[in-house]
ZATIMAR-109516 format. One record per residue (C-alpha): residue in one letter; x negated, y, z negated. Coordinates in steps of 0.25 Angstrom, whole numbers, padded with zeros to 4 digits, always signed. Layout:
BEGIN
aXYZ...
This chain:
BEGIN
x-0043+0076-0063x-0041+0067-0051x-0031+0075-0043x-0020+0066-0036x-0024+0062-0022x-0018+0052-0011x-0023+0038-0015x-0026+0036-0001x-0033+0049+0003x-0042+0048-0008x-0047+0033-0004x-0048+0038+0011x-0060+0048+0004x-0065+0036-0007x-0065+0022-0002x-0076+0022+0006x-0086+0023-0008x-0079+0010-0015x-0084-0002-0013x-0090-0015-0020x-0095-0028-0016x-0081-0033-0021x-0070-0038-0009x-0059-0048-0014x-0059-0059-0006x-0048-0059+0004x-0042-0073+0007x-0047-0077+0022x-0033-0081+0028x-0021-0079+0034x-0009-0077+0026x-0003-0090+0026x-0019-0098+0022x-0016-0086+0010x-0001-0091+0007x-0008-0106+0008x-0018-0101-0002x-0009-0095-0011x+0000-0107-0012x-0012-0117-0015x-0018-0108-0026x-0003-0102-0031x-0010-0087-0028x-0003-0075-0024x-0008-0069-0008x-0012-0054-0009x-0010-0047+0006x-0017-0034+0009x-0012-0028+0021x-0021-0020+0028x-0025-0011+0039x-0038-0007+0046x-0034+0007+0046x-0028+0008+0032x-0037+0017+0021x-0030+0014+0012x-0033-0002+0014x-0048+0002+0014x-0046+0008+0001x-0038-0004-0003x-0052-0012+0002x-0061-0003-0007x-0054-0001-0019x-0047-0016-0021x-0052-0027-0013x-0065-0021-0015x-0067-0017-0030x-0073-0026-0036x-0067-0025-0049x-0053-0025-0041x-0057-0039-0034x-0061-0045-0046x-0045-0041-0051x-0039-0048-0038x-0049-0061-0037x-0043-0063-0050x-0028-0064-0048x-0018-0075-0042x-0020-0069-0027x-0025-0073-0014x-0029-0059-0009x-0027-0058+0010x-0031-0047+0017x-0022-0044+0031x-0025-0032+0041x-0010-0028+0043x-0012-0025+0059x-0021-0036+0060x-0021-0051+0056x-0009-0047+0046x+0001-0040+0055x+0010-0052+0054x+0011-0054+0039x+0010-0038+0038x+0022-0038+0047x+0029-0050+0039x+0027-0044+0024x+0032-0029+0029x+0017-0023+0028x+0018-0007+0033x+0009+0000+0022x-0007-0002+0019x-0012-0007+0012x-0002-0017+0008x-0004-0030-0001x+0007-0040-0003x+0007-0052-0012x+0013-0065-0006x+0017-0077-0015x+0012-0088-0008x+0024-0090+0000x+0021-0079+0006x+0032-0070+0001x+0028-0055-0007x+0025-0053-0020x+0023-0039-0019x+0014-0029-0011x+0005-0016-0015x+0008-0005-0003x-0003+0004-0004x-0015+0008-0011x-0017+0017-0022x-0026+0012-0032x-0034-0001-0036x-0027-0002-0049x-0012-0001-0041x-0017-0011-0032x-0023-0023-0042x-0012-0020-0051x-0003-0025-0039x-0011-0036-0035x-0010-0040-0051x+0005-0040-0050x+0008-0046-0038x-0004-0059-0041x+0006-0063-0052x+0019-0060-0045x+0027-0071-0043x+0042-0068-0037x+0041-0062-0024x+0051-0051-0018x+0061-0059-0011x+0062-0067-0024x+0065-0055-0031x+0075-0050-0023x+0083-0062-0024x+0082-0062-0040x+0086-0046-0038x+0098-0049-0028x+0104-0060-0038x+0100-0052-0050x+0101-0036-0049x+0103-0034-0063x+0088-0041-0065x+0082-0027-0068x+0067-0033-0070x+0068-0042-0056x+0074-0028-0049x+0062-0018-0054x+0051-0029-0050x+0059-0030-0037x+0057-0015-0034x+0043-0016-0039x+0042-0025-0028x+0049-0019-0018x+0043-0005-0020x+0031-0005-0009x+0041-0013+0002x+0055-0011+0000x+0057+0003-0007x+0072+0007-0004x+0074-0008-0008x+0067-0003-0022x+0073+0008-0022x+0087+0004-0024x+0083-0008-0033x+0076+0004-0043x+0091+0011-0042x+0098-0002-0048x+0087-0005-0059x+0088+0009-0062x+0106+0010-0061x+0106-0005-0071x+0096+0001-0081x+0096+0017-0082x+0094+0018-0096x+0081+0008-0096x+0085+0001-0104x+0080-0012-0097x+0068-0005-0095x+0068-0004-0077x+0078+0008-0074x+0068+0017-0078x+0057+0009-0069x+0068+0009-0058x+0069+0022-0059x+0053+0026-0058x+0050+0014-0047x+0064+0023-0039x+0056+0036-0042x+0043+0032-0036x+0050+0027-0023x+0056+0041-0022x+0041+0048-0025x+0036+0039-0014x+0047+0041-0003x+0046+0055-0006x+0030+0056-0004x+0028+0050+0008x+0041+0059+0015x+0033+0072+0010x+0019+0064+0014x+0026+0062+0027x+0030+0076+0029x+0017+0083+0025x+0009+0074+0033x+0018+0073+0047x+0006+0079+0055x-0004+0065+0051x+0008+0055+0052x+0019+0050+0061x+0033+0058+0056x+0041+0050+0047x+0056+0051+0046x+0060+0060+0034x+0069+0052+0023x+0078+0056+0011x+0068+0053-0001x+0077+0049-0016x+0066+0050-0026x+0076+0043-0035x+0090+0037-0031x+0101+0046-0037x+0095+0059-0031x+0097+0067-0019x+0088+0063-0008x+0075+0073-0003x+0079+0075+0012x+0066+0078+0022x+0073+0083+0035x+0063+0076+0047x+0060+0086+0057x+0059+0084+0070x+0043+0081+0071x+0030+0083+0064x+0029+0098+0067x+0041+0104+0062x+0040+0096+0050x+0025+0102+0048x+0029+0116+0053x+0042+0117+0044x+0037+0110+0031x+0048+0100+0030x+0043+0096+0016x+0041+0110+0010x+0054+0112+0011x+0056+0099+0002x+0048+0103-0009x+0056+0110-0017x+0068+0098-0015x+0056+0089-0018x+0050+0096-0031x+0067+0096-0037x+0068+0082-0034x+0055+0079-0042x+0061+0087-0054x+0075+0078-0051x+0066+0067-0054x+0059+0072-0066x+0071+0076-0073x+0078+0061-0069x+0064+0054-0076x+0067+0062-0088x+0079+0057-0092x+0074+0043-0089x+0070+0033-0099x+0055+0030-0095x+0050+0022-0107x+0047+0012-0097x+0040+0000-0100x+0031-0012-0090x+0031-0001-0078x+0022-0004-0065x+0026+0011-0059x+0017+0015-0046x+0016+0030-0048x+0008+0032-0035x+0022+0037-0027x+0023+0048-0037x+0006+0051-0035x+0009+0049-0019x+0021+0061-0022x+0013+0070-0029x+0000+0069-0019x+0012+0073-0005x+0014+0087-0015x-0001+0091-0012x+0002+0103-0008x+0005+0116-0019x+0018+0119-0013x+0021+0107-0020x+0016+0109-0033x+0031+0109-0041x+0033+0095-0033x+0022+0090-0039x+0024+0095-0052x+0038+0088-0053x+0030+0076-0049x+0021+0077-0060x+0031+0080-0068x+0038+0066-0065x+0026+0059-0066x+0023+0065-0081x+0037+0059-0084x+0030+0045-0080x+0016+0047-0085x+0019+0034-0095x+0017+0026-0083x+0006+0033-0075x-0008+0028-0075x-0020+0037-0079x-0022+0042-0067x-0008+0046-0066x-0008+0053-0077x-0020+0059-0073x-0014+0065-0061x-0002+0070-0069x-0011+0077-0078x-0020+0084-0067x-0008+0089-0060x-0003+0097-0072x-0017+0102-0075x-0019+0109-0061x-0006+0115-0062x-0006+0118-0075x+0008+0112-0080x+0011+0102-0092x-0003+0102-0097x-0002+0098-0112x+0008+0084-0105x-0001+0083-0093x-0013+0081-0106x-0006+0072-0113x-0005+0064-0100x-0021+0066-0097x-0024+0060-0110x-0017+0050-0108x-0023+0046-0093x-0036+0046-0100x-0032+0036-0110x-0027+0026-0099x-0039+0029-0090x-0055+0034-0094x-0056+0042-0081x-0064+0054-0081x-0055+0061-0070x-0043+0059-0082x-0052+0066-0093x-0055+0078-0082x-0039+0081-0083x-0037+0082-0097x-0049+0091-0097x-0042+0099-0089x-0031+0099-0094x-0036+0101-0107x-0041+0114-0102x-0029+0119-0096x-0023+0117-0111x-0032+0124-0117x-0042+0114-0125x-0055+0117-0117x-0066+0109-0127x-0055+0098-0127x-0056+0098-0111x-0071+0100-0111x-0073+0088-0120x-0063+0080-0110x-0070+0083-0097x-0086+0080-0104x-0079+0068-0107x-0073+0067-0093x-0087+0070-0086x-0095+0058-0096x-0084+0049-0091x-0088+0051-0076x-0102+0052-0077x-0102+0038-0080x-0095+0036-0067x-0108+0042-0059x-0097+0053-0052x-0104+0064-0050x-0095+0072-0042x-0083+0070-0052x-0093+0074-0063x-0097+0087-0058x-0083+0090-0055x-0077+0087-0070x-0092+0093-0074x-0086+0109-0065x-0073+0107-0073x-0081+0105-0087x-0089+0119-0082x-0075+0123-0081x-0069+0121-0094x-0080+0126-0101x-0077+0140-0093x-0063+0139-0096x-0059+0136-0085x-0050+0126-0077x-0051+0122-0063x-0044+0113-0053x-0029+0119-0054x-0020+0121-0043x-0022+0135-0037x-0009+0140-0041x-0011+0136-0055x-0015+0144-0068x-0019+0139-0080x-0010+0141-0091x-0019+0143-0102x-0024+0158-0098x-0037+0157-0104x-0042+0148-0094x-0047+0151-0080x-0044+0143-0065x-0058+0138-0062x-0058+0145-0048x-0056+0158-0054
């Protein structure tokens, strides 16, 4: 089941109830005893730049720095872990290294110059698996842009450039992913296609947050509106900026954009298509096209997010379970693409023994018609989590069993019906 939610919404409501006895221990220091650390032992210096106000930051706190299965990653690897408040004792290295997002963790060589950073938080695995990278990283930005300035055509030093560049200098990436993609169209060198999905999920995330900007106006300060090229050879989205908050809330700015928006989609659905993706050693981060998704909330976007869905179907080799899972559940509640939407929920229950993944082939199972198939799948589902002591979710997936005994389906978008006739909505 599990229905996509914004990561940081959903730790404002949880991440108060995790907590251990675990805490990595944080280097007591200022940078430069830290940079004098890392030269004697040869380590790598982890930054994360923090705020007192950040929630985010506090789930970073809970989930990371205080799991302790997390901690027990970390203390292992090559780093010296420093902790900085951003307004507080580490404004000035917040200012020198460019710091505008929280949380933000940069890696420094022991010099002192970057390896990389991690903007953000979206999930402990994302996190670690950053922290992994960057323990072992050796060449930092500026090196590689001076290997990439006297070497354009070095395909592998430009995709790991833009890899690099993707949480700080974006429209530098950006262009970078154009030349990968122009010197290898036909992948054949295996990163024209990579160049092509990393240029993708800048376009997802630029054109998120202008509709996030526009839908949310009355909570935040009024942003500028900007042309938004999901990918380089198309014509750009243009959001006319009204004069203030009000008219842009009175005269629905973005609703008039949806219909543009949901072609656009289809533009890039039919360009993927025709695109070699038998990609192979991909690091993709999906969570632009997650963040795209959650802005269409609303029903009057449904065919938006369809095409979104849509796209991501055309990925689903690289998505996680969860992913996939999401993929999967969408198509359920509004009916579409069931029997490829199944395949795909198998397949998130092979790469992951979540319950929440078993409870979507259930349904989907159902919708198709295999009902003692789908009843099988969600007995199964409900032993899974009753090992987990989670009442709550037990008697939810325990009201869906009640329902598929009756034939019936439930949790499907109100202006849904089930394709096969012979079962009922739940709420009728």
């Amino acid at each position: 089941m599990i229905k996509r939610i914004i990561l940081f919404i959903l730790g404002v409501l949880v991440f108060s109830i995790f907590s251990s006895g675990a805490e990595l221990k944080w280097f007591k220091g200022d940078l430069n005893k830290a940079l004098e650390s890392a030269k004697k032992d040869n380590k790598v210096v982890m930054i994360d730049f923090f705020t007192d106000w950040c929630t985010p930051c506090k789930i970073l706190d809970k989930m990371v720095w205080q799991d302790e299965d997390a901690v027990k990653e970390i203390s292992k690897l090559n780093i010296i872990p420093l902790k900085l408040d951003a307004e507080k004792e580490g404004a000035e290295n917040a200012k020198k290294y460019s710091i505008s997002a929280y949380p933000t963790i940069i890696f420094l060589n022991n010099n002192g110059e970057e390896l990389g950073r991690k903007v953000g938080f979206g999930s402990k695995e994302d996190v670690l698996s950053a922290i992994k990278k960057n323990a072992k990283e050796t060449q930092t930005i500026k090196e590689l842009k001076e290997i990439y300035s006297k070497d354009p055509q070095n395909l592998e030093v430009a995709y790991t450039l833009v890899k690099k560049l993707s949480e700080t200098e974006k429209e530098e990436a950006k262009e970078i992913c154009k030349k990968i993609y122009d010197l290898d169209k036909d992948n054949k060198r295996g990163y024209g296609s990579k160049a092509l999905v990393e240029r993708l999920m800048f376009g997802f995330n630029d054109l998120a947050m202008q509709i996030y900007t526009f839908q949310n106006l009355k909570y935040s300060a009024r942003r500028k509106a900007k042309p938004i090229e999901i990918l380089w050879d198309e014509e750009p989205l243009r959001f006319d900026d009204a004069q203030n908050s009000i008219e842009i809330l009175y005269k629905g700015i973005i609703w008039q954009k949806r219909d543009e928006i949901t072609k656009a989609l289809r533009e890039v659905e039919t360009k993927l298509k025709n695109v070699d993706l038998n990609i192979k050693n991909y690091d993709f981060d999906f969570n632009p096209l997650n963040d795209l998704y959650s802005t269409l909330y609303d029903d009057e976007w449904r065919e938006a997010q369809d095409a979104v869905v849509d796209i991501e179907m055309l990925l689903a080799n690289f998505m996680t379970a969860q992913d996939l899972n999401n993929i999967a559940w969408h198509n359920y509640q509004t009916q579409r693409k069931l029997e490829e939407s199944l395949a795909l929920s198998q397949k998130s229950c092979q790469l992951s023994d979540d319950p929440n993944l078993l409870d979507t082939q259930a349904h989907l199972l159902m919708s198709l018609g295999q009902k003692e198939k789908a009843i099988e799948i969600e007995k199964l589902a409900i032993e899974k989590l009753k090992k987990t002591n989670n009442k709550k979710s037990i008697e939810d997936f325990e009201k869906e069993l009640s329902l598929f005994e009756k034939n019936q389906l439930g949790q499907l978008r109100n202006n849904v019906i089930p394709k096969n006739s012979q079962l009922k909505r739940a709420e009728e």
